[in-house]
N, C-alpha and C positions, 0 to 999 in steps of 0.2 A: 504494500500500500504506500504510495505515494506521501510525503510529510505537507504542512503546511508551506514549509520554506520551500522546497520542491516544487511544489502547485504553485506559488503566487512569483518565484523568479520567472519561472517557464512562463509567464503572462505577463511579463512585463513590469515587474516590483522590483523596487531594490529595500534593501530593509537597514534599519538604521536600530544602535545600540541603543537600552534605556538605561535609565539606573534609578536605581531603587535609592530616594533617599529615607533618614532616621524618619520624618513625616507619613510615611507611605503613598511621597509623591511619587511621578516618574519624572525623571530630567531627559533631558534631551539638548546636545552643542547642534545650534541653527549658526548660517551667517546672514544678516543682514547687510548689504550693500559692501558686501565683501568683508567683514567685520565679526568675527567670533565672540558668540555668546550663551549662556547657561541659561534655557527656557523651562517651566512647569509644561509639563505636555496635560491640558487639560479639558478633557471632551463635554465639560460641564460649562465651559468659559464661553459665549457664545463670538466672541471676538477675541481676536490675536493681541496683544500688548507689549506696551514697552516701559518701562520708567521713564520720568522725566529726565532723570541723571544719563540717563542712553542717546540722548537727542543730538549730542556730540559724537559721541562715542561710532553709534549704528548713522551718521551723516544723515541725519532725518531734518524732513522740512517741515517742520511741527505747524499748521494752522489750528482755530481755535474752532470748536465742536459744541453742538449743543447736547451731545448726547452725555448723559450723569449715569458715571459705572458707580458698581454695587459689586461685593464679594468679600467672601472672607470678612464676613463681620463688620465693614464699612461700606454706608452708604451715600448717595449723593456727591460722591467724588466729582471734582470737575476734571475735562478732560479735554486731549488735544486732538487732532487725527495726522496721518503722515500718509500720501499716497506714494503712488509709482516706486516702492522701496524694492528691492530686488532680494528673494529669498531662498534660501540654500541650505537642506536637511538630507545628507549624505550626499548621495548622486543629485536627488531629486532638486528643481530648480522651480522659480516661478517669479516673474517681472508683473511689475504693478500691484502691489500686493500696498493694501489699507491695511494701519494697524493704528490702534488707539494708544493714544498717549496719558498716563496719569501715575499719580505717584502711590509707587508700590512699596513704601516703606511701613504699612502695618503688615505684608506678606514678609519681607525681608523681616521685621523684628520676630515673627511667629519661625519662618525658616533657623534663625540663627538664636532663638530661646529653646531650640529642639534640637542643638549641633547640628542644624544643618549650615550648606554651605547659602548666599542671598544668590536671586535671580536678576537676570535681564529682564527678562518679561516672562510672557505666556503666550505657548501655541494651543490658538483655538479651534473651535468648530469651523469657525471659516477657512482654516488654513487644513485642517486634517478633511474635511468635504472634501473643498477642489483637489487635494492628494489621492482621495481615495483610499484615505487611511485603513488598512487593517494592526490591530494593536493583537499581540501574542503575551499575554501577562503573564503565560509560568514561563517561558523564555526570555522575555524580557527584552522586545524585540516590537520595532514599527517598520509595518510595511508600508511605503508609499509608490503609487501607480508612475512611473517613468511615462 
């Protein structure tokens, strides 16, 4: 019988490492506009993110958003957007990619009061959709559609 990883290379997937943090998040290294960064991979997040502190960093063109994120126990955050940003999860690639800007510093405090290591942001539903994401949780393993 054929395995999972078997069946989804053969169709076009390439699969990308996770890792388990102390949280019982998964992490996931994306590049943003050519720029390496620590993501929550999170299929709960209905949008991709980034911290304010990343706006440099990931060469983002932050305009201002009416939309007010919410998670992880705060809400009515104000927020930025960044379009056309170019993003990079193993092989897998994708130009024009929207990601919402706002400050992720009550995740970073919960991340780093639990030895975890703080994030860049968060890859979301939007970004694991147009991938085509399949997530392998006892392997510890994201397939995304080439």
């Amino acid at each position: 019988m054929e395995s999972l990883q078997e069946f989804l290379l053969d169709r076009g997937y390439t699969k990308v490492k996770l890792h388990l943090t102390k949280t019982n998040h998964f992490e996931i290294i994306a590049k943003i506009n050519g720029q390496k960064g620590r993501f929550i991979l999170d299929t709960g997040a209905s949008n991709s993110c980034v911290g304010f502190e990343g706006i440099e960093t990931f060469k983002l063109k932050a305009d201002d958003s009416d939309i007010k994120a919410a998670g992880a126990g705060a809400i009515d955050m104000l927020t930025q957007i960044s379009k056309k940003n170019k993003m990079k999860i193993g092989k897998w690639k994708k130009d024009k990619v929207a990601l919402i800007l706002f400050n992720l510093t009550h995740v970073n405090t919960a991340l780093t009061n639990h030895d975890s290591k703080p994030v860049d942001g968060i890859i979301g539903a939007d970004i694991l959709k147009k991938a085509k994401a399949i997530i392998d949780y006892q392997k510890k393993y994201v397939y995304l559609k080439l």
